[in-house]
N, C-alpha and C positions, 0 to 999 in steps of 0.2 A: 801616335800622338804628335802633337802638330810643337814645332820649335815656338822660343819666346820670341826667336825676330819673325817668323809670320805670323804670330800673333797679334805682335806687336804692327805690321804693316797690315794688319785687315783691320784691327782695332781702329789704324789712322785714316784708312780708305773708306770703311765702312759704317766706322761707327755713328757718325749721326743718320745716315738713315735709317739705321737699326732702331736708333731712341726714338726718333720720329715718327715712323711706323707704328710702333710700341704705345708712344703718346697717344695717336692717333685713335686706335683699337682700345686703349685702357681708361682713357683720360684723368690718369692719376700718377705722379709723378713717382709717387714709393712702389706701385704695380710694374711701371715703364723700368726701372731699374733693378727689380728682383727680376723679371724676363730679360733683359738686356744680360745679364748676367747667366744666366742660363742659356741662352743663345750662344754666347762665346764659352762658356763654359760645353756645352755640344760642339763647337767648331775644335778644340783644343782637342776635342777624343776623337772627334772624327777622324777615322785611318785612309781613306783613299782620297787620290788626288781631283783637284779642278782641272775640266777644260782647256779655262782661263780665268781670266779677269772677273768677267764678269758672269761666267757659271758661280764663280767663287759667289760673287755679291749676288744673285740670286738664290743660294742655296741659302744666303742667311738670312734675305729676305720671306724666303718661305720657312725655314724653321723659328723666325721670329714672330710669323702670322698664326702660325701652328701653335705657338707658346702662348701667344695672347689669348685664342680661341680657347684652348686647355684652363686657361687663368679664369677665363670669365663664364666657361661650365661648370667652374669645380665645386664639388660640395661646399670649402670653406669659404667660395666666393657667395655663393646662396643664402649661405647663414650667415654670414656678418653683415655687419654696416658699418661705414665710416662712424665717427665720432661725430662730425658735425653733422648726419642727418637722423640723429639721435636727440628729444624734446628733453634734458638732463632736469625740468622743472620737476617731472615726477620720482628724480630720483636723490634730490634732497634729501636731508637727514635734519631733525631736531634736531637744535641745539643740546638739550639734556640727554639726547643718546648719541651723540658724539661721542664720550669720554667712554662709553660702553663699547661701540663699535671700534674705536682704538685701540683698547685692551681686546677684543673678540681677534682683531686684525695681530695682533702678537703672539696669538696662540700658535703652537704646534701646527700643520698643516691639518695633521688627525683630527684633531681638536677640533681646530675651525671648519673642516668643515662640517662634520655633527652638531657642533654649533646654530652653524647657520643656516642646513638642511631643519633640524628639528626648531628651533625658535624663529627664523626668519621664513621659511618656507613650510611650514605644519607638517612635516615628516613625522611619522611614528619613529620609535626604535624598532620595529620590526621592518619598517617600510627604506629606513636609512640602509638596515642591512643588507637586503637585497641590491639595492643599488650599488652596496660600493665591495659588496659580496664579503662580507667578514657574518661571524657569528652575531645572534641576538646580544648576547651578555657581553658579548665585545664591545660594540653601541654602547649598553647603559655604563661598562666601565670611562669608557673614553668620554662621554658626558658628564658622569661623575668629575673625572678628573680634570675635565676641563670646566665645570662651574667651581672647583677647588684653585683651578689656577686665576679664571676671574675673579674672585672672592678676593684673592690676595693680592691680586692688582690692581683694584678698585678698592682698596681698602677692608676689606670685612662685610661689605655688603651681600645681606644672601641673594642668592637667585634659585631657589625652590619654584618647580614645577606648580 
């Protein structure tokens, strides 16, 4: 494990090309920094020594190339999207089920998500179980208790199936 004074002198030596490189390969400034961070966080465990100089600054230029490649295969790189290339027109909410989706959002985690599987996404209770692997009867109770906890957080109003 590497001391905090060479850390601290590859940090000074190295580090904007690290970011730059990163920028370069991610084009996003919160990616460029969660790899920048793993990069020196690999230099800090890495046990054997540099050359020199500049084996040193190539070794982090290539575990930096390697971390961005890894970042922009990754399954959770795949499936996400930034926020802003996301159309948020279609994901508006009424006004009059706001105050519903407020109270849904304060529920137990349990809760909400049976909730929002069987009324927002047409989950059976047999269909919710499977998925989140608990018992059928488990489902109808946690539905139960959770149209019991909206009820009295929305005042009294029913929400019968």
């Amino acid at each position: 494990m590497r001391t905090e004074q060479e850390v601290k002198q590859a940090l000074d030596a190295h580090g904007d090309a690290v970011r730059r490189i990163c920028f370069i390969h991610l084009k996003s400034y919160a990616d460029m920094e969660d790899v920048f961070q793993e990069v020196f966080l690999k230099y800090i465990l890495y046990e054997q020594s540099f050359e020199s100089h500049a084996h040193e600054r190539a070794w982090l230029l290539r575990v930096a190339i390697n971390q961005c490649k890894d970042l922009l295969k990754s399954f959770f790189r795949k499936r996400v999207f930034s926020l802003e290339d996301i159309d948020l027109s279609s994901f508006t909410v009424p006004e009059e089920s706001m105050e519903i989706l407020e109270a849904v959002l304060q529920l137990p985690d349990k809760y909400r998500d049976v909730i929002y599987l069987h009324y927002y996404e047409g989950y059976s209770a047999v269909e919710i179980a499977k998925m989140v692997e608990k018992k059928e009867n488990t489902i109808y109770t946690w539905l139960t208790r959770a149209r019991a906890q909206l009820k009295k957080l929305l005042g009294g109003e029913s929400f019968e199936e």
